[in-house]
C-alpha positions in Angstrom: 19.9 26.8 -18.9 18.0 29.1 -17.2 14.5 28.4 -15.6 11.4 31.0 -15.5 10.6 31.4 -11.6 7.2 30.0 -10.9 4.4 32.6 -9.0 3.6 32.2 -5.7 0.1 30.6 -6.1 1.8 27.8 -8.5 3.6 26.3 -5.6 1.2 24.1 -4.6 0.3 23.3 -8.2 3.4 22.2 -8.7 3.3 20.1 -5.6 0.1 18.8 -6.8 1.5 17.9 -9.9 4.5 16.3 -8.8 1.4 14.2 -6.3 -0.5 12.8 -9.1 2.5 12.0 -11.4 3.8 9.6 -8.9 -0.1 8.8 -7.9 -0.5 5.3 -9.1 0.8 3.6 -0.9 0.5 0.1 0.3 -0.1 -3.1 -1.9 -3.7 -4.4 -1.7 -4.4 -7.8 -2.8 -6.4 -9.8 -0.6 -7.3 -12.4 -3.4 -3.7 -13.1 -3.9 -2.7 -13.5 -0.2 -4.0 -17.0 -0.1 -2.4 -18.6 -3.2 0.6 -20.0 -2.5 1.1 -21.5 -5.5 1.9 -18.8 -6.8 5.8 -17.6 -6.0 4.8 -14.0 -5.9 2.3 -14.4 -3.4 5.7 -15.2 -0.9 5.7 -11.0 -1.6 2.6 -10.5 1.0 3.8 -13.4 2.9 7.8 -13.8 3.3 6.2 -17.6 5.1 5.6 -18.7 1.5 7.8 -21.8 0.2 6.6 -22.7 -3.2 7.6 -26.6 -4.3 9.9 -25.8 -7.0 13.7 -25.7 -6.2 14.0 -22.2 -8.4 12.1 -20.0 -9.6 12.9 -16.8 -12.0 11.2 -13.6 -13.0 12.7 -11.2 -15.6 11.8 -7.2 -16.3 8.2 -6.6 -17.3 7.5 -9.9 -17.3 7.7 -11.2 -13.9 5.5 -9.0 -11.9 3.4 -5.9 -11.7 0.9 -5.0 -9.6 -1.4 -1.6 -10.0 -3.5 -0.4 -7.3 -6.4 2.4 -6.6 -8.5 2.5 -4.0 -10.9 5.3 -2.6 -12.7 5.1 0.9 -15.2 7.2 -0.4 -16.2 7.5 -3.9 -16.4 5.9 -6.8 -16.2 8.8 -10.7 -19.8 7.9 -11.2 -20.8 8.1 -7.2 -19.4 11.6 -7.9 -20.5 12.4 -10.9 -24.3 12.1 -12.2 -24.6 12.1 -15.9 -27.6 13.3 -17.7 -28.1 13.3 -21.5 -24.6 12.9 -22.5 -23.2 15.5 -20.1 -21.8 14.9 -16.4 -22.6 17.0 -13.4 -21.2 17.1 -10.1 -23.2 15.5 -7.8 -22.0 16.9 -4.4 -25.0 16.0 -2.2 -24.3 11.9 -2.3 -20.8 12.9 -2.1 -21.0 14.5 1.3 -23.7 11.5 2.5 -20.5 9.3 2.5 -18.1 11.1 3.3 -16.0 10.6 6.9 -13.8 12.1 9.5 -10.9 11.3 7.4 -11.0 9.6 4.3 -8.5 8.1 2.4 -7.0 7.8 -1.3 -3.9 5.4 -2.0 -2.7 4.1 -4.8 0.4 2.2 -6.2 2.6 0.9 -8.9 5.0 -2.0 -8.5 7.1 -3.3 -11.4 9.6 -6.6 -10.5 12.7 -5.9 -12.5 14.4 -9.5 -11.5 13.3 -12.5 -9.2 14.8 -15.5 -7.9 13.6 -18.1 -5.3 15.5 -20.9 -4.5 14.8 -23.9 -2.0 17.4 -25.9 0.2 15.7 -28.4 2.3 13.9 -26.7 4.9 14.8 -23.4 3.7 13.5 -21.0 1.0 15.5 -18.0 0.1 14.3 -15.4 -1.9 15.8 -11.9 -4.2 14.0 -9.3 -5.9 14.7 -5.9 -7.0 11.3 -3.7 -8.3 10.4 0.0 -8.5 7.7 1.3 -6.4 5.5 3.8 -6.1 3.2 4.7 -3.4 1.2 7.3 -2.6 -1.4 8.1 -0.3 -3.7 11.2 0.8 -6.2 11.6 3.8 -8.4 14.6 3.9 -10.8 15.7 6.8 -14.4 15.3 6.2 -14.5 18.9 7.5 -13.1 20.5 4.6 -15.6 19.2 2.2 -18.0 20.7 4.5 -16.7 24.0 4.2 -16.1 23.7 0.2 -19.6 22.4 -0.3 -22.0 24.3 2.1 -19.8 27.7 3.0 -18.6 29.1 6.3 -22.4 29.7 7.3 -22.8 26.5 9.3 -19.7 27.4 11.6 -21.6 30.2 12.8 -20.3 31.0 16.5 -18.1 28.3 16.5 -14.7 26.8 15.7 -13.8 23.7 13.7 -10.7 21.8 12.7 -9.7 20.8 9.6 -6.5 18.4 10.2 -5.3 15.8 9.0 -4.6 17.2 5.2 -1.8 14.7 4.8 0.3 12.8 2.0 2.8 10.3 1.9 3.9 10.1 -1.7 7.4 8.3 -2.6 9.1 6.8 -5.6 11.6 4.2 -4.7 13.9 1.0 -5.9 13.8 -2.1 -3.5 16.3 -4.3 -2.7 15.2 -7.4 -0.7 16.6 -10.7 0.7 14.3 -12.9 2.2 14.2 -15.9 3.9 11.8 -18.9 4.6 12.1 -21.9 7.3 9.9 -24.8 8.4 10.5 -25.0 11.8 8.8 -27.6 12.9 5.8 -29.8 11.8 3.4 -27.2 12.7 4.9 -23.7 11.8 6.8 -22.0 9.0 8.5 -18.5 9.6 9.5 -16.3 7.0 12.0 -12.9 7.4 12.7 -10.6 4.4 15.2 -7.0 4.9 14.6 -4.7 2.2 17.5 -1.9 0.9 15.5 1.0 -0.3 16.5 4.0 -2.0 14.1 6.9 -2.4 14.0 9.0 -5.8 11.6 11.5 -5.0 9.1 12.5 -2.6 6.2 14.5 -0.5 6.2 13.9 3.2 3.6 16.1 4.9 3.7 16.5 8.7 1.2 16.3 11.1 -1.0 19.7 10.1 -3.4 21.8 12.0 -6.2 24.2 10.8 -9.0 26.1 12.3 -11.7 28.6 11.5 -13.6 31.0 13.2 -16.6 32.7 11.9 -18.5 35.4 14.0 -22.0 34.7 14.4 -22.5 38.6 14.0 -20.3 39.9 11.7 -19.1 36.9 10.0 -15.1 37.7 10.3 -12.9 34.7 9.9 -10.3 34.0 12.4 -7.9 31.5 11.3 -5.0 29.4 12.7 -2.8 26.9 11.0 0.1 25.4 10.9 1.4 23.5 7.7 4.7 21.2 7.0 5.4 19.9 3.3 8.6 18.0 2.8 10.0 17.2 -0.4 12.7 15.7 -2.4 12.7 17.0 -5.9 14.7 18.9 -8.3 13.5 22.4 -7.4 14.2 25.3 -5.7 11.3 27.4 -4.0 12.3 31.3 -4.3 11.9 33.5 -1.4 12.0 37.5 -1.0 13.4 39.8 1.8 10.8 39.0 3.9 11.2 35.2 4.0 7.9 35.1 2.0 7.7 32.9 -0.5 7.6 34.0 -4.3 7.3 31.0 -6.2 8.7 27.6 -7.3 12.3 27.1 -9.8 12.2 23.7 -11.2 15.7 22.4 -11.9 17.5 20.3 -14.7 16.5 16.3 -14.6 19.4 14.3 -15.7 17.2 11.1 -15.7 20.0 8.8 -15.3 21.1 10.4 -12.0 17.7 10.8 -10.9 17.2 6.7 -11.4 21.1 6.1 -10.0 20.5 8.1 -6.9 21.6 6.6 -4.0 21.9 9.5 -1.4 18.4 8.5 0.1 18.5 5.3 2.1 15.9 3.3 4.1 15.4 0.0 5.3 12.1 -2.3 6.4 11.2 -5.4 7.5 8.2 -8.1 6.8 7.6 -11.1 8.9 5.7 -13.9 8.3 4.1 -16.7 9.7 2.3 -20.3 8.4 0.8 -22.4 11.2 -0.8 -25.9 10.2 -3.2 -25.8 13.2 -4.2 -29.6 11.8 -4.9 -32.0 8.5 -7.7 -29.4 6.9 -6.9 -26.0 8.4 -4.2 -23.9 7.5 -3.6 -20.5 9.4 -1.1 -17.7 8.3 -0.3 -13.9 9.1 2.1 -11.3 7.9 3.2 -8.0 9.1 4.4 -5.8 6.3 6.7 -2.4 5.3 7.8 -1.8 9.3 10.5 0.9 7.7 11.5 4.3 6.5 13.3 6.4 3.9 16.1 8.9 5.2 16.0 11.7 2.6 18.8 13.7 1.6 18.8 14.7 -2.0 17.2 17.7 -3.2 15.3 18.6 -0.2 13.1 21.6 0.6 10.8 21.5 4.4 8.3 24.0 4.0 6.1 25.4 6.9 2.9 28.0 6.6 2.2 29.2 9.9 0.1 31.9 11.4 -3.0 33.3 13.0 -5.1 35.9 11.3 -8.5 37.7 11.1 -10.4 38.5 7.7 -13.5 41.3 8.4 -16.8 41.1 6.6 -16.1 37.3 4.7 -18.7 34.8 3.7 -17.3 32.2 2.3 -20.8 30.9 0.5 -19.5 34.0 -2.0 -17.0 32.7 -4.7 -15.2 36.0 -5.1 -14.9 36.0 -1.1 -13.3 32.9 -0.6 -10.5 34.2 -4.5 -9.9 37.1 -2.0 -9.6 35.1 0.7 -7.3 32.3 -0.6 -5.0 34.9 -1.7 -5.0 37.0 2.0 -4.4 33.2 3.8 -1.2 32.7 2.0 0.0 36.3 2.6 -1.0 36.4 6.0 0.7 33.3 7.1 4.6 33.2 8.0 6.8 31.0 5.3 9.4 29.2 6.5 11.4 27.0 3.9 14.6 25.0 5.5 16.3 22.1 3.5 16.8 19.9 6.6 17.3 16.0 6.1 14.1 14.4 6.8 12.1 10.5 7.4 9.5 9.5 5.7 7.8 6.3 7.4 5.7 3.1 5.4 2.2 2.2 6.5 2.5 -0.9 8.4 0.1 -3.7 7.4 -1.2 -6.4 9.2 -2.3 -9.6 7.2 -4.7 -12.6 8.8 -5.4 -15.5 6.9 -7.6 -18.8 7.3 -8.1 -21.6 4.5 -10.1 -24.7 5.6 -9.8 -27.8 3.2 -13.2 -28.7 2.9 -13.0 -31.3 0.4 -9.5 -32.2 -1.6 -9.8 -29.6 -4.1 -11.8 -27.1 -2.5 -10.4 -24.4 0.1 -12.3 -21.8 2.0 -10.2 -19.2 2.7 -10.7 -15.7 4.8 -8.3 -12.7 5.1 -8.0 -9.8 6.8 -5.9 -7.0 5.6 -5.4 -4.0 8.6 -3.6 -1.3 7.6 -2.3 1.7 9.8 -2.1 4.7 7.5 -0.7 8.3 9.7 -2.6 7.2 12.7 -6.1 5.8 11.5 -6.3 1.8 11.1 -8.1 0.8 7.7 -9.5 -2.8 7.3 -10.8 -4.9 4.8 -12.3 -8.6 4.6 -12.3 -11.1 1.9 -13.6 -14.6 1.4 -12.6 -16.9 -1.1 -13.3 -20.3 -3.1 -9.7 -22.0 -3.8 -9.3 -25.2 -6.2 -6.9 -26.3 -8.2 -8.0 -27.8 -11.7 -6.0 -30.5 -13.8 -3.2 -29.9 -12.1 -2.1 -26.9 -14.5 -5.2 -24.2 -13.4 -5.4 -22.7 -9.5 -8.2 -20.3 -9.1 -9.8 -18.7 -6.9 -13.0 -16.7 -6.2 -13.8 -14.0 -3.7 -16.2 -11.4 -2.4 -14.6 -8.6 -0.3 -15.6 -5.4 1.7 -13.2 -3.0 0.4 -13.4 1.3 1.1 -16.7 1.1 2.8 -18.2 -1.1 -0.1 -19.8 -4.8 -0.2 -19.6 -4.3 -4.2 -16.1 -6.6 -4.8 -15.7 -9.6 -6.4 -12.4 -10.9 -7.1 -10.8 -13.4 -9.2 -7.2 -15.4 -9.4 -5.7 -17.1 -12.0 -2.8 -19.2 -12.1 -1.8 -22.0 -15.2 1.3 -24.0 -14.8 3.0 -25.4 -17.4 6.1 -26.9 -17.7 8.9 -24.6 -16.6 6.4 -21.7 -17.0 3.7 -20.1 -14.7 1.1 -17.2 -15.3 -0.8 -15.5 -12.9 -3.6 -12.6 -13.3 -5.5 -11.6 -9.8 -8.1 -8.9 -8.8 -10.0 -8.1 -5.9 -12.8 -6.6 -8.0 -13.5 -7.4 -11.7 -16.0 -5.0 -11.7 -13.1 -2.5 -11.7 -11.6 -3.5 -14.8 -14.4 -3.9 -16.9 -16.0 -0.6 -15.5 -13.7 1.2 -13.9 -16.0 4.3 -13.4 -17.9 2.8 -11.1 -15.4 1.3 -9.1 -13.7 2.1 -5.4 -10.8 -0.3 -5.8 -9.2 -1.3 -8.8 -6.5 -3.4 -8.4 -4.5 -6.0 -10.7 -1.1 -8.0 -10.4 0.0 -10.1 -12.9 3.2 -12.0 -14.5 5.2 -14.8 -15.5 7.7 -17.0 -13.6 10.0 -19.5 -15.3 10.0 -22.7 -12.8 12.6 -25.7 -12.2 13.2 -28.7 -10.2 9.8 -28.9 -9.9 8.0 -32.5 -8.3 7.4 -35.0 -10.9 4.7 -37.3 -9.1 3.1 -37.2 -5.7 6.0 -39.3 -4.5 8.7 -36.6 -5.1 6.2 -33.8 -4.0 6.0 -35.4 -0.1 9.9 -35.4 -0.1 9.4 -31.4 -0.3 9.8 -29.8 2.7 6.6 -27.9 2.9 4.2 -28.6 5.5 1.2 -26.1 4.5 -0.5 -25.0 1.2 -4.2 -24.3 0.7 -5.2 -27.0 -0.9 -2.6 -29.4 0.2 -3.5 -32.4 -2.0 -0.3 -34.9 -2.3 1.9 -33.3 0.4 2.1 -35.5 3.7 5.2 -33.7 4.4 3.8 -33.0 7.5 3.0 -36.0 8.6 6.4 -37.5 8.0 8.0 -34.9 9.9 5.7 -35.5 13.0 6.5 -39.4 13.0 10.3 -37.9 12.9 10.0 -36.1 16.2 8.1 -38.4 17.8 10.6 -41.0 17.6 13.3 -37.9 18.6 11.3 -37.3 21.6 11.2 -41.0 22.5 15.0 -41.7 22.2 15.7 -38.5 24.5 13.2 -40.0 26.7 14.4 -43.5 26.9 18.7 -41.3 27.2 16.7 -39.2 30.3 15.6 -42.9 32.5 19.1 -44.3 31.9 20.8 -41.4 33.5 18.3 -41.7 36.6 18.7 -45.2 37.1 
């Protein structure tokens, strides 16, 4: 079958295209960090030993978490409506925006977990489709779009930083949980991935020049765009490129491919600094995917002067678009290429101010090409009639005090369900919303503690609420003795 070649100016509408299909990088859930209850949460902290010997989770049931978050704006922030109608409200826009501002999003979907506990060890499976997907933009673009060349006059400013990170992968991950000593937990989990498609951008470079005097435009830039994708961008004699073929999509083999391989790492860590306070951190995603399949690196580069522009004119800046792409060399290779995870950094405090009340605090850092992004969240923790765990939180999320969050968690016998949000106001209006975020599931539960008496034999020395586990305090007495009989073995051998 035979494909009509795309034009020129559809290339990056197809890339755009192929962005916000997978659009929907990073998991946020700062709510959910805390409840380790929940065997899930073990997903943010490999640390995490739930009490249960096993623990399941089928397809579409046990897991699925949906993210969106914007450092910027919220629709309605952006958008004034008036009478029935909206309008573009590009003045409060610009008040907010920053150097370089961020938009990630996410979709993960568990297709099988299992968890399984052997003493002091907790081992963990899970295999889930993920998408990520992130975008920075400089600040200094809007400018240009919303007030015109005219405010460059004489000088010469940058607009890098136009990056995304956008990939569609399976995960395969093993992980596994120890309590160490009486104090400290340690988790490790090595995750298989396998990339289906993708957009890597590189690091990219742009500058503008407008003449005080005459108002010509000198422009440099220098633009990289990987993908991995089922098309084929057509080129003439020149090199320059004529437009975008997309191919056949068998979507078995696009689901079955295994050509591009990555691997990452999270660690974890659960230190009971004493009776009431529980301290934890994670570091997450430290990986990359090595792609292969169906790859095309293109490159815009060049340096070139306009005469006679003004970019505050709309049919200047049609003209203008269309001489930027002709003027600029096109390079298109279809060299193997890495595509690298943001690394986040999770901190986490619960205090156990009274036996069924927690107060909790997390910090969620997360290093997205180059700039750190953080976040802060406090939370109310209790656990109910021994069947409902919830918690309540207020967080500053994308430059925004407006969050507050809730978790959910009912156990039953042999059955769990959880439902968490950083920021109900998302869900119920999502228009007027920065971050909208939700994970929710089942897990089927076994070998679970009967009484209080079978729940201190568990080998779990943390929890944030920690009612009827002295665990802990066993294990102490333990070493204690230990160190007294190596002690005693130590002044025999003197003497």
């Amino acid at each position: 079958m035979k494909h009509k070649p795309l034009n020129k100016k559809s290339i990056f509408f197809i890339l755009g295209f192929i962005l916000l299909f997978f659009c929907g990088s990073a998991q946020q859930s700062n709510t959910f960090y805390l409840l380790h209850d929940i065997p899930q949460s073990n997903r943010l902290n490999p640390a995490v030993q739930i009490k249960c010997k096993w623990f399941l989770g089928f397809p579409l049931l046990t897991s699925t978490h949906l993210n969106y978050s914007n450092t910027v704006f919220s629709f309605n922030e952006l958008f004034s409506s008036s009478g029935g109608s909206a309008s573009l409200n590009m003045s409060s826009f610009y008040d907010k925006i920053k150097k370089s501002n961020l938009i990630d999003n996410a979709i993960h979907l568990d297709l099988i977990s299992l968890g399984y506990r052997r003493n002091d060890y907790y081992i963990t499976f899970n295999i889930a489709e993920k998408i990520n997907s992130g975008i920075t933009y400089p600040g200094s673009l809007i400018e240009l779009v919303w007030k015109g060349n005219t405010q460059f006059l004489g000088e010469t400013e940058k607009f890098n930083n136009l990056r995304t990170n956008t990939v569609y992968y399976r995960e395969y991950s093993l992980g596994v949980s120890k309590v160490w000593d009486t104090y400290n937990t340690f988790g490790i989990r090595a995750k298989m991935l396998f990339g289906k498609a993708g957009i890597y951008s590189g690091k990219s470079k742009m500058s503008l020049y407008t003449d005080e005097t005459t108002f010509d435009l000198n422009v440099e830039g220098d633009l990289i765009i990987n993908t991995s994708f089922p098309m084929t961008v057509n080129q003439d004699a020149d090199g320059n490129i004529t437009g975008v073929t997309m191919g056949d999509i068998n979507i078995l083999s696009f689901l079955m491919n295994g050509k591009n391989k990555g691997f990452a790492l999270d660690l974890g860590w659960i230190h009971r600094y004493d009776e009431n306070l529980t301290l934890s951190a994670s570091l997450l995603d430290l990986g990359f995917i090595r792609w292969k399949s169906d790859v095309n690196n293109i490159r815009l580069t060049g340096n070139f002067n306009y005469t006679g522009a003004n970019l505050d004119d709309v049919d200047y800046l049609a003209d203008f678009s269309d001489t930027l792409f002709n003027s600029f060399n096109h390079t298109v290779s279809q060299n193997k290429y890495y595509s690298w995870f943001p690394t986040q950094l999770y901190l986490g405090g619960m205090y156990q101010y009274k036996p069924k009340l927690g107060i909790g605090i997390v910090n969620r850092n997360m290093i997205y090409r180059g700039k750190l992004h953080s976040s802060l969240t406090l939370s109310a923790n209790t656990k109910l009639w021994n069947k409902l765990s919830a918690s309540l939180s207020w967080s500053y999320l994308n430059n925004t005090y407006k969050n507050v969050g809730l978790g959910l968690a009912w156990h039953s016998k042999g059955l769990q369900f959880h439902m968490v949000s950083d920021n109900l106001l998302g869900i119920i209006k999502p228009l007027d919303t920065r971050t909208l975020n939700l994970r929710f599931g089942f897990s089927f539960l076994f070998g679970c503690p009967k009484n209080k008496k079978e729940e201190e034999s568990v080998s779990n020395p943390y929890g944030p609420i920690g009612e009827g586990n002295c665990f802990w305090a066993k294990k102490m007495d333990k070493n204690y003795k230990e160190f007294l009989k190596k002690k005693k073995k130590k002044e025999k051998k003197r003497k």
